[in-house]
N, C-alpha and C positions, 0 to 999 in steps of 0.2 A: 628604234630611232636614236641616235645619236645624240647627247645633251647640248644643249646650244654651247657657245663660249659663253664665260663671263666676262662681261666686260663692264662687270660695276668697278672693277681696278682700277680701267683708265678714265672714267667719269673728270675725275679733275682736273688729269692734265690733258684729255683727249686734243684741245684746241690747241694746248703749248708746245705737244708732242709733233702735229699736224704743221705747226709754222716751222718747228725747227728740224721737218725733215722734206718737210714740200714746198716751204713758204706760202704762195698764195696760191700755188696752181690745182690743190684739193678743190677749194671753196671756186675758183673760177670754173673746174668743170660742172660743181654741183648749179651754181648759178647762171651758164649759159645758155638755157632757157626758157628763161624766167620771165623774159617780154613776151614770148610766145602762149604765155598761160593764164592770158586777164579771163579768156572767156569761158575758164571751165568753174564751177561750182561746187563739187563735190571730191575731195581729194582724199585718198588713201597714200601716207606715208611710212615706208617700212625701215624700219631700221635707222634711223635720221643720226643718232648719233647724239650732242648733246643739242641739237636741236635750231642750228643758226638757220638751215635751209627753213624750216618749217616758220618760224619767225620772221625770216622776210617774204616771202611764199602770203603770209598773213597778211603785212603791211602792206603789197606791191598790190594785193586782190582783197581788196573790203567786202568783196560778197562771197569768198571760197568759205568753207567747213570744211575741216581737217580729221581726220581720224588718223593718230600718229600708233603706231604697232613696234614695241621694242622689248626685248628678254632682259635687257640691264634696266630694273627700279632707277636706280642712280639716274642712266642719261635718260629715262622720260624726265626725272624729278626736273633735272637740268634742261630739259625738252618746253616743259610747261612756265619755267623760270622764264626763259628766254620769251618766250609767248606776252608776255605783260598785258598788258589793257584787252589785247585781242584774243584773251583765254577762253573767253567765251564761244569762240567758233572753232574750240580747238576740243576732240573727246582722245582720249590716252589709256593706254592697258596696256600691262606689263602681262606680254605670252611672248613663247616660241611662235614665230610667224608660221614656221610648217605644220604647225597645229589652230593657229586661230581660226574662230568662227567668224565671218559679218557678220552685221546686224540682220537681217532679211529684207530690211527694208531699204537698206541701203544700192544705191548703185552709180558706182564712183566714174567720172569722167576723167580723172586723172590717177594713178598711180606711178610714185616717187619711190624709186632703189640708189641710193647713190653708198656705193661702196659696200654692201651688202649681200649681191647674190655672191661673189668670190667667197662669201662664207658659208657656200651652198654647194651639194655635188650636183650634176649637172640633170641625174634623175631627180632632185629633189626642187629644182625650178621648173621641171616639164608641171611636176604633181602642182606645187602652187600656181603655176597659171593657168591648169585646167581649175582647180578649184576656186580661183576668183574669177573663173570667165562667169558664173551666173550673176554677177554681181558690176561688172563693167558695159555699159552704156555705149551704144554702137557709135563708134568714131571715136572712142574713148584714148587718150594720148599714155603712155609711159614712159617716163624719163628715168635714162640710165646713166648713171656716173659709175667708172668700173677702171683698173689696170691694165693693161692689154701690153702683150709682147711682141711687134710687131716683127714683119720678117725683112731684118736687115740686119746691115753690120752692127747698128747702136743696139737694137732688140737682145742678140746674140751676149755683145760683149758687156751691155749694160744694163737690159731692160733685165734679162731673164735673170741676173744674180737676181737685182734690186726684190724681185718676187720672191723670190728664194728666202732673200733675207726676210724680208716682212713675215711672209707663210712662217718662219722657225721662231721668229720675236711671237707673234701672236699664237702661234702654238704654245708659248713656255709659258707667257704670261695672262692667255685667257683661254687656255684648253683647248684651243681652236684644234677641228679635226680634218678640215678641208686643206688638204695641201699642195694644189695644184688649180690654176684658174680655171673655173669649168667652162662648159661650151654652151653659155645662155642662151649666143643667137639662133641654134639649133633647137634647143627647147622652146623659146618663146616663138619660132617662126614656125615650128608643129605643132602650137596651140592657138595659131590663127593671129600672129602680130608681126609687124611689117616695119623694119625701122624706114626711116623717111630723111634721117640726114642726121648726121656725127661732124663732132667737131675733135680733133687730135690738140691735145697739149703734151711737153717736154718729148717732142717727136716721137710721138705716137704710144709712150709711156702709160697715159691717161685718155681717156676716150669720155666723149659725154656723146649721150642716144637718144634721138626722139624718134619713141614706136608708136603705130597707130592700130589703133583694133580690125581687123579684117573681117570683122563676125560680121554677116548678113543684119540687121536693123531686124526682120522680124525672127530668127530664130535667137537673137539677143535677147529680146521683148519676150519670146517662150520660155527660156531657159530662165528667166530672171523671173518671172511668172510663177514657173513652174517651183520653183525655188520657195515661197512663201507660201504655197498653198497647202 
């Protein structure tokens, strides 16, 4: 397996780097479902970055718990920072997501990727979402914030550099070894998830995803059973 990126580099300027190459339209995909998610309770966050989703995620839901998953020490450090008073409903471990364990006990009604599977090849999202299906909660939501190159003239002449570019910057400066957007909806929709409605920003540049678990309620309930026994 592949070594994750580093990206304890960008820890400090991740936020500055963010405004002065997307301004706000990063943080508004990672946010545009955020009124949709009072009623979930147990949340798995992958990859959050330095941690502003996760932070408001806290404040917007006084009853979630968080389990945030990040290979950069730095952005959990800055993850937990941002977290302030509502640290307490927030658990953090610095792993390789394609390698982390759950708890067993755990079983998340919400899982958060915002800008993260693109750092994945497209076998390596089939494999993590089979290996958290014993652990997700039937009707469980996953929200995706992701790039996408849409098929048009702007896609062509503008989306597909822009990818280009980012893939070669994040290559030099955090090892990245993914370098081509992979084909999520295909993996996550062969491991039983269903998106249910996408919002496009900077025409069609940026995508935000809310999937919904398609797993049957009791072979959810077996597999997740089955799982801590």
């Amino acid at each position: 397996m592949r070594p994750p990126p580093d990206f304890n580099r960008l820890a400090r300027l991740y936020r500055w780097l963010e405004y002065v190459s997307f301004g706000p339209f990063l943080w508004r995909c990672r946010s545009h479902f955020l009124p949709q998610l009072a009623e979930c309770r147990c949340a798995l966050v992958l990859g959050d970055g330095d941690g502003r989703f996760t932070a408001r995620l806290l404040r917007a839901n006084p009853q979630i718990r968080i389990t945030a998953v990040d290979a950069s020490s730095r952005m959990i450090a800055s993850l937990e920072n941002a977290a302030g008073p509502h640290r307490n409903r927030l658990t953090t471990q610095v792993a390789d997501l394609r390698k982390w364990e759950p708890p067993d006990t755990e079983q998340y009604d919400l899982i958060v990727t915002h800008f993260v599977l693109d750092c994945l090849a497209t076998d390596e999202i089939a494999a993590l979402a089979r290996h958290l299906a014993p652990y997700v909660a039937p009707g469980a939501l996953w929200i995706i914030s992701e790039f996408a190159i849409p098929q048009s003239r702007f896609g062509r002449a503008v989306a597909t550099p822009v990818v280009s570019f980012l893939y070669g910057a994040f290559r030099l400066i955090t090892g990245l070894h993914q370098q081509a957007l992979p084909e999520y909806r295909r993996a996550l929709g062969a491991a039983g998830w269903a998106v249910q409605t996408e919002s496009v920003h900077l025409r069609g540049l940026l995508v935000s995803e809310l999937w919904t678990s398609q797993l049957p309620q009791t072979e959810s309930r077996l597999r997740f059973h089955s799982s801590i026994q």
